[in-house]
N, C-alpha and C positions, 0 to 999 in steps of 0.2 A: 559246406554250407556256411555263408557269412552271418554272421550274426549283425544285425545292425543295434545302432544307439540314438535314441532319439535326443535331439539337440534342442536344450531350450534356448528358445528367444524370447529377450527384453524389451519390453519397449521404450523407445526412445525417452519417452517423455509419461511424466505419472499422469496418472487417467485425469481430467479434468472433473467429473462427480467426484471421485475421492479426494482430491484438491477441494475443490469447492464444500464439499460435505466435513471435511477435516477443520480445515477452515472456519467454517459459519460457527464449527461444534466450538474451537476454541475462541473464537470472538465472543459467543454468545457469554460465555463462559468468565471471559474477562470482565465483559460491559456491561451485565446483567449485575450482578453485583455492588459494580461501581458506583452505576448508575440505583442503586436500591440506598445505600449510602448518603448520595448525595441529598436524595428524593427526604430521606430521615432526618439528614442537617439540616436542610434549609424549610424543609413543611409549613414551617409558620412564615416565613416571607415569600412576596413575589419574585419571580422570575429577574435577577438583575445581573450587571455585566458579573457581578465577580460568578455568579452560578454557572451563566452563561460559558466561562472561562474552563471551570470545573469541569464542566461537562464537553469544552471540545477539547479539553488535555486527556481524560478519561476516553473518550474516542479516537483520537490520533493513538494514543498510549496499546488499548487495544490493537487495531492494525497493525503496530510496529511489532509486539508480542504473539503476535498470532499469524504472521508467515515471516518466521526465522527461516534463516538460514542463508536471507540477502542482504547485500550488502544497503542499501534502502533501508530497508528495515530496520538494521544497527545504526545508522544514520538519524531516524527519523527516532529510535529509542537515548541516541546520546543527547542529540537536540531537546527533547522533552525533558529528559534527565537535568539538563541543566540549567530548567528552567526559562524558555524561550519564551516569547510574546508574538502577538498574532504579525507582527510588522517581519517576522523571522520565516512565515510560511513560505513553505517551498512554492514555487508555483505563482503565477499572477490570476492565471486563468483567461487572458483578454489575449492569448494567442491569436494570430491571423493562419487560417487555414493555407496550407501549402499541397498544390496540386499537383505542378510542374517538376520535372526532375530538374535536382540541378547541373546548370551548365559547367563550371567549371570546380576542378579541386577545392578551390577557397570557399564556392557557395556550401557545399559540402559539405567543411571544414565550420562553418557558422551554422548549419543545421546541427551539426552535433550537437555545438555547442549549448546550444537552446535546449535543446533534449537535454542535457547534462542539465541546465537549470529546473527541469520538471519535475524530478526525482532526489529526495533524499539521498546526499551524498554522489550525487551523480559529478559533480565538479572531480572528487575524488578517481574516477573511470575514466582519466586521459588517456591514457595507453593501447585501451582495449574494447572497441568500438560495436564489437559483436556482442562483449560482455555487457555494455550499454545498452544495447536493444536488448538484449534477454531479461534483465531486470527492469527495462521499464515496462516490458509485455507482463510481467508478475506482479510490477507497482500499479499496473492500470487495472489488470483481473482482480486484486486484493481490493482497486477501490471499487470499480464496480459490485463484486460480491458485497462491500461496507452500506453501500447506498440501497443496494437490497434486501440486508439485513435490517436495516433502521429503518426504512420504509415499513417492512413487516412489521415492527415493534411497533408504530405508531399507528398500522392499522389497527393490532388485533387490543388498543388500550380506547 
């Protein structure tokens, strides 16, 4: 008689609720706080650029703290760390949507590249082009979950 063994399997990739759930739990955790601080400092004045400031350092700073363990992340925590000004943000935003595959190596080769400017430290990721798309699929889930956590905050106040 054989005795059998049952073989566990992993899956590939961690479940996206306990991502997302881990996540919102350590964001909430950073930027609640922060943001209670800042609300203390500044109470008696209006809403101005320097608060304004505070408050989107405290939010980028969040994100970059709250999914370690990418290379983005450490990027977007060094940049903060030393101090950056909004003229240093990654990103323009005023992308043109790309539909078409590209035709030759070089267009390719300039899609990266772009992509490499989207992401914190992405310039850094010349080598390893898969490794580039898997941190920007993380950089874009982190900010989606970002805009859905702050959305809630500002409904439920």
């Amino acid at each position: 008689m054989k005795s059998y063994e049952r073989k566990r399997t992993y899956p590939m990739k961690s479940s996206n609720v306990l991502h997302s759930t881990t996540f919102t739990t350590k964001y909430a955790s950073y930027l609640v706080p922060a943001l209670t601080n800042i609300g203390r400092l500044r109470a008696s004045c209006d809403v101005d650029e320097e608060t304004k400031k505070m408050v989107r350092y405290e939010v980028d700073m969040a994100l970059a703290l709250s999914a370690k363990g990418f290379a983005w992340s450490r990027a977007l925590k060094h940049k903060l760390r030393l101090n950056y000004n909004d003229d240093d943000r990654v990103g323009d935003g005023h992308g043109e949507p790309v539909t078409e595959k590209p035709k030759t190596e070089h267009e390719e080769e300039e899609r990266m590249m772009c992509l490499r400017k989207l992401i914190p430290g992405g310039k850094d990721m010349m080598a390893d082009d898969e490794m580039l798309l898997s941190e920007l699929g993380s950089y874009v889930s982190c900010l989606e979950l970002q805009v859905n956590i702050l959305r809630s905050m500002l409904q439920n106040n």
